[in-house]
C-alpha positions as CSV (number, residue, x, y, z in Angstrom):
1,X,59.0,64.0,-7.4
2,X,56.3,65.1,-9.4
3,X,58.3,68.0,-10.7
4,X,60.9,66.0,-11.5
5,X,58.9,63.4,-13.2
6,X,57.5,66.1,-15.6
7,X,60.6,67.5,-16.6
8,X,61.9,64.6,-17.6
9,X,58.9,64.6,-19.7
10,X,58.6,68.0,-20.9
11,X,62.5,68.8,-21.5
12,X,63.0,65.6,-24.7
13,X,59.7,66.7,-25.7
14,X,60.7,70.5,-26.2
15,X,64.4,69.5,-27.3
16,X,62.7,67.2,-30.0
17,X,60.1,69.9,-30.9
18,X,63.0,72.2,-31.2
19,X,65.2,69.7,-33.3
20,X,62.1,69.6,-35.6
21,X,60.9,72.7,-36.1
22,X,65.2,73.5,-37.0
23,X,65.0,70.2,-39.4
24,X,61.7,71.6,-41.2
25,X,63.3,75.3,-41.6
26,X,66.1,74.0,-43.2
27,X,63.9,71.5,-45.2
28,X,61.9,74.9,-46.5
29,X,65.2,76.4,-47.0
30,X,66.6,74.0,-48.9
31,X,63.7,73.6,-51.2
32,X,63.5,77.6,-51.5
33,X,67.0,77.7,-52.6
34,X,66.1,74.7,-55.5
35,X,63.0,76.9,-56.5
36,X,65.7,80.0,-57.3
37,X,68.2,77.8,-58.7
38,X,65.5,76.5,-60.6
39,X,64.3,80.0,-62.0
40,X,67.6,81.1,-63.3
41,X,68.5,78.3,-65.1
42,X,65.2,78.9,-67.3
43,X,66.2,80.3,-70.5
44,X,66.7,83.9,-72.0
45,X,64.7,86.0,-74.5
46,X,66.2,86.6,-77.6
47,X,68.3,89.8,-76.9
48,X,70.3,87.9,-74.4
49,X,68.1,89.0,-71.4
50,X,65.4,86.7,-69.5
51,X,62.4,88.2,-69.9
52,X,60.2,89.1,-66.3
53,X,57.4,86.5,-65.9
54,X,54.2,87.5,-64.5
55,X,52.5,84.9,-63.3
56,X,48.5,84.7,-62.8
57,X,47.1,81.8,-60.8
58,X,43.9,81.3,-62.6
59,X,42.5,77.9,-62.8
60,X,39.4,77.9,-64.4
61,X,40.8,80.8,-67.2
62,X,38.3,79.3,-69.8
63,X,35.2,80.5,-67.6
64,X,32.9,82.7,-69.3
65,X,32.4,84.8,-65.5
66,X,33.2,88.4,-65.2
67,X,36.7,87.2,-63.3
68,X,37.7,86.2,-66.6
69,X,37.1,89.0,-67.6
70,X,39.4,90.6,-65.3
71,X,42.2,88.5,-66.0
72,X,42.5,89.0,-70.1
73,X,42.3,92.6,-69.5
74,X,45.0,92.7,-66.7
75,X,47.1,90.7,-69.0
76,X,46.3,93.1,-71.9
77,X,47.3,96.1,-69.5
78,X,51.0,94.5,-68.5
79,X,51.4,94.0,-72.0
80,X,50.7,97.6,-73.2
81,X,52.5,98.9,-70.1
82,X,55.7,96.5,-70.2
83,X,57.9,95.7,-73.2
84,X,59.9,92.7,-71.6
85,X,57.4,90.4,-69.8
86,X,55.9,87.7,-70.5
87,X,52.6,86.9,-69.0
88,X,52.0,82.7,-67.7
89,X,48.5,81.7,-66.6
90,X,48.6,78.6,-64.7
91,X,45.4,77.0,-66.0
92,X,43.4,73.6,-65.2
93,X,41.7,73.7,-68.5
94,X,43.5,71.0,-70.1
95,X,40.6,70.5,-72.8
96,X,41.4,73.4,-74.4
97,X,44.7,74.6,-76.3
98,X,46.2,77.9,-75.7
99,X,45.5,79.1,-78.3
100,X,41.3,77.7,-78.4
101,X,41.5,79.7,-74.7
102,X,43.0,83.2,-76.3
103,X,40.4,82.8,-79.4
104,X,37.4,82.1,-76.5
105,X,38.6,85.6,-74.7
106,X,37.9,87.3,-77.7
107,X,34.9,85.6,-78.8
108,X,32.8,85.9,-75.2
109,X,34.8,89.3,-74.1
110,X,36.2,91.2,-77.4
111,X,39.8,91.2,-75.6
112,X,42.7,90.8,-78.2
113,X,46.0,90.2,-76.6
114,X,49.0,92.1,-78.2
115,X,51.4,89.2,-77.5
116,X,51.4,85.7,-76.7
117,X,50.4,84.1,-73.5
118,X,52.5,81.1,-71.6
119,X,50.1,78.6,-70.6
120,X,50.7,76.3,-67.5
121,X,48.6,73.2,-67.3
122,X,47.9,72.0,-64.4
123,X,46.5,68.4,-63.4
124,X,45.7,68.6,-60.1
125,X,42.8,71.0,-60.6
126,X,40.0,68.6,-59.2
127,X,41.5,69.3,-55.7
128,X,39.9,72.4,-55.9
129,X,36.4,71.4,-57.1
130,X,33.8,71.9,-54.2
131,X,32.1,68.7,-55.0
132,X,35.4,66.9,-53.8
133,X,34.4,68.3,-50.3
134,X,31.1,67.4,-48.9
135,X,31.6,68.9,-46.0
136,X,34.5,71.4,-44.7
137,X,34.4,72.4,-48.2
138,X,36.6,76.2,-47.3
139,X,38.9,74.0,-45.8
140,X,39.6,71.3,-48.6
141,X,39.1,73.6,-51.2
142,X,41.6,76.1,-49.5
143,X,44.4,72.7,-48.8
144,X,43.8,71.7,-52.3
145,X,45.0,75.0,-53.6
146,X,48.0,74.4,-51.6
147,X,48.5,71.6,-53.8
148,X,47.4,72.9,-56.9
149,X,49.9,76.0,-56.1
150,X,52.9,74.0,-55.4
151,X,52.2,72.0,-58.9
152,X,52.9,75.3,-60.8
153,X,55.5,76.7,-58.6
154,X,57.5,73.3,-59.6
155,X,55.7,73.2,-63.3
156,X,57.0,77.8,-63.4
157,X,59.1,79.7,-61.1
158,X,57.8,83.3,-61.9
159,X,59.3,86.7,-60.8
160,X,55.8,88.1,-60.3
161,X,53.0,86.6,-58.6
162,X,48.9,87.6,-59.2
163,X,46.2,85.5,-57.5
164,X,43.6,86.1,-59.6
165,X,40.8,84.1,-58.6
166,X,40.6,84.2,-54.9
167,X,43.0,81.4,-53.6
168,X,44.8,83.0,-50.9
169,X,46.4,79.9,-49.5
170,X,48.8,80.1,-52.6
171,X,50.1,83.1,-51.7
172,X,53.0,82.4,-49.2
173,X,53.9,79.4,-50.5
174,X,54.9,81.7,-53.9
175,X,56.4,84.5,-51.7
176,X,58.4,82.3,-49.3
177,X,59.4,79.3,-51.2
178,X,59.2,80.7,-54.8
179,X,60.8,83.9,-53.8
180,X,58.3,85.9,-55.7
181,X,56.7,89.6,-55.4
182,X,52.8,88.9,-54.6
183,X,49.9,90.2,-55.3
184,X,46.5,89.4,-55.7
185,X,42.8,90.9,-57.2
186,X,40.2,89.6,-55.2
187,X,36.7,89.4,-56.3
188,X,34.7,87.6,-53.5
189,X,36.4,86.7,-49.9
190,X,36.6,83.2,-49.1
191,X,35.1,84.0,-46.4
192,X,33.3,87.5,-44.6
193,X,31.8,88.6,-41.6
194,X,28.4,88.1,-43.5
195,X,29.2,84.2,-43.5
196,X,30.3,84.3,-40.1
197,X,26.4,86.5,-39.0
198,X,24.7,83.9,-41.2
199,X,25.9,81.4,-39.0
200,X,25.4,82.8,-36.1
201,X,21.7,83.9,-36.7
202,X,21.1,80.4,-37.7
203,X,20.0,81.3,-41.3
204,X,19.0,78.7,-43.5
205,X,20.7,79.9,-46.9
206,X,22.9,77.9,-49.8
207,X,26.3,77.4,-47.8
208,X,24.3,77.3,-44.1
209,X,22.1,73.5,-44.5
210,X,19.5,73.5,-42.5
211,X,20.1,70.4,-40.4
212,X,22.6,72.8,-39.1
213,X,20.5,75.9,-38.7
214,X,18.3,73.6,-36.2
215,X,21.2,72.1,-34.3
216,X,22.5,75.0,-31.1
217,X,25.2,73.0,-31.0
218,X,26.1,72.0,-34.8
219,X,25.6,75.9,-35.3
220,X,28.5,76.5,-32.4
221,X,31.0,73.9,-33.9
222,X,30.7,75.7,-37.5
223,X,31.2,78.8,-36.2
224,X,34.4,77.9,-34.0
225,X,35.2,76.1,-37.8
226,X,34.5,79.4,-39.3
227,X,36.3,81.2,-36.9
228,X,39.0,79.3,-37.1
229,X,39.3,79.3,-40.7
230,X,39.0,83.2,-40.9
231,X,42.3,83.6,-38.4
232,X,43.9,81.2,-41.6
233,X,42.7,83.4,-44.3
234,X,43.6,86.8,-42.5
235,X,47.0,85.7,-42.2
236,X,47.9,83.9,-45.5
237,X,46.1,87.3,-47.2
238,X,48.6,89.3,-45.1
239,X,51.2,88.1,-46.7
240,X,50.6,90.1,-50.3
241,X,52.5,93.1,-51.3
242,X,49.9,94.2,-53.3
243,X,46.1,93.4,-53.0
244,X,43.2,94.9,-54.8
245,X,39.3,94.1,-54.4
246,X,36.9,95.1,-56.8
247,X,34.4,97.2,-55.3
248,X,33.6,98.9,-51.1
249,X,32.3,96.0,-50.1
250,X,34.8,93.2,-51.1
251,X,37.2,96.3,-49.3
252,X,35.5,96.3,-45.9
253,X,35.7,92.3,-45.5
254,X,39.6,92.4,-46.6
255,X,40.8,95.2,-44.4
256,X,38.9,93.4,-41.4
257,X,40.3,90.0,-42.3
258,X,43.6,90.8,-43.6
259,X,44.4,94.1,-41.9
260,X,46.5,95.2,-44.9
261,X,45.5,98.3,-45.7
262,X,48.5,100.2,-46.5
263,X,48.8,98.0,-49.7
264,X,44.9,97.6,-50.5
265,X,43.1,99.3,-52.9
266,X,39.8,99.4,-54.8
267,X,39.9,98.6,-58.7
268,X,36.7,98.5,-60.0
269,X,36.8,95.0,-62.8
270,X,36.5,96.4,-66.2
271,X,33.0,96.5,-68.1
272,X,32.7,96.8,-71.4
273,X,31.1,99.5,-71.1
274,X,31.9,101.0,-74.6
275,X,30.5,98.2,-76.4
276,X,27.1,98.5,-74.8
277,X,26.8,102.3,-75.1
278,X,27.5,101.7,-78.7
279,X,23.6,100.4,-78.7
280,X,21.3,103.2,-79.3
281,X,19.3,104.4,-76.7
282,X,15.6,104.9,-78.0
283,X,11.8,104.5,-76.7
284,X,10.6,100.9,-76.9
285,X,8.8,100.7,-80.0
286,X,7.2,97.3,-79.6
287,X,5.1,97.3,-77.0
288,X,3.3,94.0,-77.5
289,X,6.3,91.9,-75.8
290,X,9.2,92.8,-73.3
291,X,12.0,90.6,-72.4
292,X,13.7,90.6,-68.4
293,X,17.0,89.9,-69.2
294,X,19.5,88.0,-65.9
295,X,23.2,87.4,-67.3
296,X,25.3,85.6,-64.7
297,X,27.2,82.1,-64.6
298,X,25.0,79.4,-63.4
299,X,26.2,79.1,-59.5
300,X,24.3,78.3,-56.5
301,X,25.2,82.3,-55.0
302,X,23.1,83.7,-57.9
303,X,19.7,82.7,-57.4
304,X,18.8,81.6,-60.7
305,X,15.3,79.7,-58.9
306,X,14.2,82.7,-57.1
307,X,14.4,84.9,-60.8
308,X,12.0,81.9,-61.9
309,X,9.6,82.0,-59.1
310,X,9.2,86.3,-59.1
311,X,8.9,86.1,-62.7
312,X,6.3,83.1,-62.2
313,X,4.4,85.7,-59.4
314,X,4.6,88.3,-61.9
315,X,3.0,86.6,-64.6
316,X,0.4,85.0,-62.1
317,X,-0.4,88.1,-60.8
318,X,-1.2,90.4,-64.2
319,X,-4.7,91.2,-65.2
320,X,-6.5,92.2,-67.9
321,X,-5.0,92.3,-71.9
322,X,-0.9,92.6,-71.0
323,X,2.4,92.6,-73.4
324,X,3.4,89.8,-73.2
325,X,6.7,88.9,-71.2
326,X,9.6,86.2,-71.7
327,X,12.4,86.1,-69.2
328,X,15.7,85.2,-70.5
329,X,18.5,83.1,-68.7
330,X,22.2,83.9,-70.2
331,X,24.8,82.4,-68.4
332,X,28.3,80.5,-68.5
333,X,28.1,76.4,-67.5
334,X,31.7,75.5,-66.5
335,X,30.9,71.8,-65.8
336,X,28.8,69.2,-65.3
337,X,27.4,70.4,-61.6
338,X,26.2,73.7,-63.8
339,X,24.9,71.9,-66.1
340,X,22.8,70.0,-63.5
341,X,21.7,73.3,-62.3
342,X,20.3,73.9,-65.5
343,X,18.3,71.3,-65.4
344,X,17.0,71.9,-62.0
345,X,15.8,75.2,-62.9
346,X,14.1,74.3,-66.1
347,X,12.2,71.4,-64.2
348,X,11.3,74.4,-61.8
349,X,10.0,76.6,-65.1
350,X,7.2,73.5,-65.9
351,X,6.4,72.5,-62.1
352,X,5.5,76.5,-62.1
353,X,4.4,76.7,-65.5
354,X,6.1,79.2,-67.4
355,X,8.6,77.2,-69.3
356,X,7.1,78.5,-72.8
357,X,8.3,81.6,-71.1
358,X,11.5,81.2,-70.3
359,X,14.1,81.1,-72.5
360,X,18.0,79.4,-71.8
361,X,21.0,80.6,-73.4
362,X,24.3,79.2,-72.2
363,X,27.7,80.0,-73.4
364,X,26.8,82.1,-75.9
365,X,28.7,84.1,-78.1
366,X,29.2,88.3,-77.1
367,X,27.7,89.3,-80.2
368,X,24.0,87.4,-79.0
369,X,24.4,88.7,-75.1
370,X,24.6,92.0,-76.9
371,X,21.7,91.6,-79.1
372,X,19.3,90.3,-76.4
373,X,20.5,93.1,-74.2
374,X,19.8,95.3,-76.1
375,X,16.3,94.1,-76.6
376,X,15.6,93.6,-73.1
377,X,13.3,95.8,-70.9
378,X,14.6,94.4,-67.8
379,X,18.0,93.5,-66.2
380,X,18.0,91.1,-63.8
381,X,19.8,90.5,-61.1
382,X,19.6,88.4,-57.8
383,X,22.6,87.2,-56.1
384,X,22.3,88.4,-52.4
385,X,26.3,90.5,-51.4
386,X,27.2,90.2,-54.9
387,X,30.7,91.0,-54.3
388,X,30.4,93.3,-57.6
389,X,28.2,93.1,-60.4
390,X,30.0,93.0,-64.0
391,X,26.7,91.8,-65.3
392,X,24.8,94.5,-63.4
393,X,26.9,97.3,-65.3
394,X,26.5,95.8,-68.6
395,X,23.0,95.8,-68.4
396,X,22.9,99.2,-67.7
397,X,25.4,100.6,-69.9
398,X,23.3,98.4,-72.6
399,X,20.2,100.5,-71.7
400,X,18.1,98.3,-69.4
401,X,16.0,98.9,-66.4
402,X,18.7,97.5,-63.9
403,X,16.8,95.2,-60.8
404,X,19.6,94.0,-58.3
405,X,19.7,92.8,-55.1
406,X,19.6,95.4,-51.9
407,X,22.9,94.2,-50.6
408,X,26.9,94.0,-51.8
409,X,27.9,95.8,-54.7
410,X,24.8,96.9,-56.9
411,X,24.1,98.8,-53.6
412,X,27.0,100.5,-52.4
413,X,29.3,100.9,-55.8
414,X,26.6,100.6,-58.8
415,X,22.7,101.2,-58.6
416,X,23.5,104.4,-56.5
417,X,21.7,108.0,-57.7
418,X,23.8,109.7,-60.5
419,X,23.6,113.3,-60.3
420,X,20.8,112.5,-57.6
421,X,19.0,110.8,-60.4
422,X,17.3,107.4,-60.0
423,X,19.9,104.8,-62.4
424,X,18.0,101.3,-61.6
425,X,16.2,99.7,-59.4
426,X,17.2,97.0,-56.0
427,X,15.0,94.5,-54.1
428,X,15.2,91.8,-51.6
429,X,12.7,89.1,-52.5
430,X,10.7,86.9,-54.1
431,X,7.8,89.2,-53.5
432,X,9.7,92.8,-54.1
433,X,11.2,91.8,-57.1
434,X,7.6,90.8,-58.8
435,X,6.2,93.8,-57.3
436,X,9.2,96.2,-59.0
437,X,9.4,94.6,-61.8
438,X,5.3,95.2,-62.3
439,X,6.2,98.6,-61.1
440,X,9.3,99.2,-64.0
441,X,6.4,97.9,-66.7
442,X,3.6,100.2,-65.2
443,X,5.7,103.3,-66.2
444,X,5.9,105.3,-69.4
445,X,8.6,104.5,-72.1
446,X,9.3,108.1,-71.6
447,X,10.0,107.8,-68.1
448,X,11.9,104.3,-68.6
449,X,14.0,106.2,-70.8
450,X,15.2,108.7,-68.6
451,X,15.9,105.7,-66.3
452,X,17.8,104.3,-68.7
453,X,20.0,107.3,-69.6
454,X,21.0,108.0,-66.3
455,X,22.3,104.4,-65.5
456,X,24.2,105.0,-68.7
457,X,25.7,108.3,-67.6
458,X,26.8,106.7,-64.7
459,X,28.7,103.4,-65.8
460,X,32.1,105.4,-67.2
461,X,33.5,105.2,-63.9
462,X,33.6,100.9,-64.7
463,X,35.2,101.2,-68.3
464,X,38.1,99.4,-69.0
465,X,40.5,102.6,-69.4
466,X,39.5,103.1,-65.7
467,X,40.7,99.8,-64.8
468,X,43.7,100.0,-66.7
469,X,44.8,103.1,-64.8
470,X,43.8,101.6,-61.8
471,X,45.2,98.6,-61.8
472,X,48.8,100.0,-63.3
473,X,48.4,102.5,-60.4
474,X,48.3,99.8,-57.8
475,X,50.6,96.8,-59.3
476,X,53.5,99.5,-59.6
477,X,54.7,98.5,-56.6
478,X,55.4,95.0,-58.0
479,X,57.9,95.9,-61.1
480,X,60.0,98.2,-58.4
C-alpha cells in the first residue's frame, strides 16, 4: 500500500518535472533562435559585408585600474590585427560619452585607438555594485551580472565574446543563447582556494568579518556557501573557449576551479613599460627629502591603512637628523564608497599624525603619475595575493625601490631575481614593511641604483608588444 501510495506520488511529480524541464528547453531554444535572428538582421558595413563584432563585457571601462588598462590595449591589438571588426564595449558608465571615455584612455594610459569603438550602455549596472549586497555579496554580485549580461545580449548580439573584467556568470548565457565564441581575460578569481583557507582558518581579514571568525558554526555555513559557490564558478568558467589569466598565480586558482586547461593560458597585462624607462636612471641627487610612492585604485584589497600605519612606525621610529620623508597616495576613485575610503584614511593620517606627511592624489593625469614616480625613492605596494601587479611593474620600470607584498603576483611573476640579482624588495606586515623600508633608506645611492637597474632590466617581459603577441597568440582560436 505504501508503495503504491508513493508512486502515485512520485510518477505526476516526475511526468510534471519532465514536462517542464522540455517546456524550459524549448523556451531557451526559442529565445536562442530570436537572439540569431536578431544578429543577422543588424546592418552591413559599407562594402556590403557585416562587419565581425567583438564584444568586451566591461562595465566599469572608465576606471582608471590596471584592468582598464588591459582592455584599450586588447582592443588596440584586434584592431591592428583585424581589418573588418568592429570592437563593442558594453559599458555602465552612462556619465560619460564615448567619445569623453576614448579621450580618458589616452589621457590616464597613452593608448590611441586606430578606429572607433561601439559603445553599449547599460542601465542595469547597480546590480553589480557590492554595496547592493550586504551579505552573500559573490552571490548577488555574480546573479546581477546575469542580468546585467542579458541587458547587452538584447541591447548587441556580437559574433565574439571577451569577459574582460571577471564576470563569469555571463559567459554561457553569451555562448548558449547568444550563439557566440567565448572568451575571457581574467585578472582576479571570484573566488580561490585562498578565500576558501581564509575561511577555514577563521582569519579575521576584509571579506572574512569577524563576528564570523568567532562563530564555529557561522564559519561552517560560509564555507558550505563558499563551497557551494566555487562548484558555480568552476562550471560557468568551463564554458570558455578561450581563457587567459594574467600572471602563475591567477593560473593555479583557474585550472583548479575551472579545470580548463587545454584552452588556458598566461598573458601577462601590458605595462607601459616604455614610457617609464624613458625616465633617466641616475643617483638621487637630493638627499634632504625622499618620497614612498603606492599607485593603486582605492579598494578595500589594497591596504591603503596599513601603508599609513608602516609609514607612521617608520617615521616614529627614526633618530637623530634624517631626510625627510613624504609618502604619496595615487590612486583611481570610481565612486562614492572610494571616495569614502579616502576619507577614512586621511582621518587615519591626523589620528596617527602624519597627515602633513602624506600627500593624496586621485585620478590624476599620466603625465603627473610619471612625474612623481620618477621622483620617488620608494614604490609601494600592499595588497596581500595581488592577483598581478600593473602598478608594481611601473614602479620599477620607472626606477623605484619596489616594496610588495610576499604573496600573489609580485612574488611569483615580478619581484623575482633577474640574472640572480636582487630587483625589489617584498614584506608581510605592518612591522616588515617599516623595517625594509628603513632598510632601502639605510643603503648607498650607489647601491639603490644597482637595485634599481636590475628591476628595470627585468620588466621587458611585461611590455605591451609582449602582450600583444600574447594575447593574438591565444584569442586565434576565436576568429577560426
Amino acid at each position: 500500500a505504501c508503495f503504491r501510495l508513493l508512486c502515485s506520488l512520485l510518477l505526476p511529480a516526475l511526468f510534471l518535472s519532465g514536462i517542464l524541464c522540455i517546456c524550459l528547453v524549448v523556451l531557451l531554444w526559442g529565445v536562442r533562435l530570436w537572439i540569431q535572428r536578431k544578429k543577422q538582421l543588424s546592418s552591413a558595413g559599407r562594402d556590403g559585408r557585416r562587419p565581425l563584432l567583438v564584444a568586451f563585457f566591461h562595465p566599469y571601462c572608465n576606471a582608471g585600474g590596471g584592468g582598464e588598462r588591459v582592455l584599450w590595449c586588447a582592443i588596440r591589438t584586434l584592431q591592428k590585427k583585424y581589418r573588418n571588426v568592429t570592437c563593442v564595449v558594453y559599458t555602465g558608465d552612462r556619465d560619460a560619452t564615448g567619445e569623453e571615455i576614448v579621450e580618458g584612455a589616452f589621457r590616464r594610459f597613452n593608448i590611441k585607438l586606430i578606429h572607433p569603438v561601439k559603445f553599449v550602455f547599460l542601465e542595469k549596472r547597480f546590480l553589480v555594485e557590492a554595496s547592493l549586497y550586504p551579505h552573500f555579496t559573490l552571490l548577488g554580485q555574480s546573479l546581477g551580472s546575469v542580468f546585467l549580461g542579458w541587458e547587452a545580449l538584447l541591447k548587441c548580439v556580437p559574433d565574439i565574446y571577451i569577459d574582460s573584467m571577471g564576470y563569469a556568470f555571463t559567459i554561457p548565457l553569451f555562448k548558449y543563447l547568444g550563439g557566440c565564441r567565448v572568451g575571457c581575460y581574467v585578472h582576479y578569481p571570484t573566488i580561490s582556494t585562498d578565500m576558501l583557507s581564509v575561511v577555514r582558518n577563521q582569519d579575521t581579514r576584509f571579506n572574512n568579518a569577524a563576528f564570523i571568525t568567532s562563530s564555529p558554526l557561522f564559519s561552517k555555513f560560509k564555507l558550505l556557501y563558499y563551497y557551494f559557490f566555487a562548484f558555480m564558478y568552476g562550471l560557468v568558467g568551463s564554458c570558455s573557449d578561450v581563457v587567459m589569466v594574467n600572471s602563475s598565480w591567477t593560473l593555479n586558482h583557474i585550472l583548479s576551479l575551472w579545470r580548463a586547461g587545454a584552452c588556458t593560458s598566461v598573458v601577462y597585462p601590458p605595462c607601459d613599460v616604455q614610457t617609464f624607462l624613458d625616465i633617466p636612471l641616475e643617483v638621487e641627487k637630493n638627499t634632504s627629502e625622499y618620497s614612498i610612492v603606492s599607485v593603486s585604485q582605492f579598494r578595500p584589497e589594497k591596504d591603503h591603512p596599513m601603508q599609513i600605519r608602516a609609514f607612521a612606525k617608520l617615521l616614529k621610529e627614526r633618530v637623530g637628523p634624517q631626510p625627510s620623508l613624504k609618502l604619496i597616495l595615487i590612486g583611481g576613485c570610481r565612486n562614492q564608497q572610494d571616495e569614502e575610503r579616502v576619507n577614512n584614511l586621511k582621518r587615519l593620517c591626523e589620528e596617527l599624525g602624519v597627515s602633513d606627511d602624506v600627500m593624496f592624489r586621485i585620478n590624476i593625469p599620466f603625465e603627473e603619475l610619471k612625474r612623481h614616480l620618477a621622483e620617488a625613492t620608494i614604490g609601494l605596494h600592499t595588497m596581500w595575493n595581488e592577483h598581478f601587479g600593473i602598478g608594481v611593474v611601473e614602479c620599477m620600470a620607472a626606477g623605484t625601490v619596489i616594496l610588495a607584498h610576499n604573496s600573489g603576483g609580485p612574488k611569483l611573476d615580478i619581484v623575482v631575481p633577474h640574472e640572480g640579482r636582487v630587483t625589489g624588495f617584498l614584506a608581510e606586515d605592518e612591522d616588515s614593511y617599516a623595517e625594509t623600508m628603513a632598510y632601502i633608506f639605510s643603503l648607498s645611492p650607489e647601491k639603490r641604483l644597482e637595485i634599481r637597474e636590475n628591476a628595470r632590466r627585468s620588466v621587458h617581459r611585461f611590455s605591451d608588444q609582449h602582450f600583444e603577441d600574447t594575447f593574438l597568440q591565444s584569442v586565434e582560436p576565436l576568429f577560426k
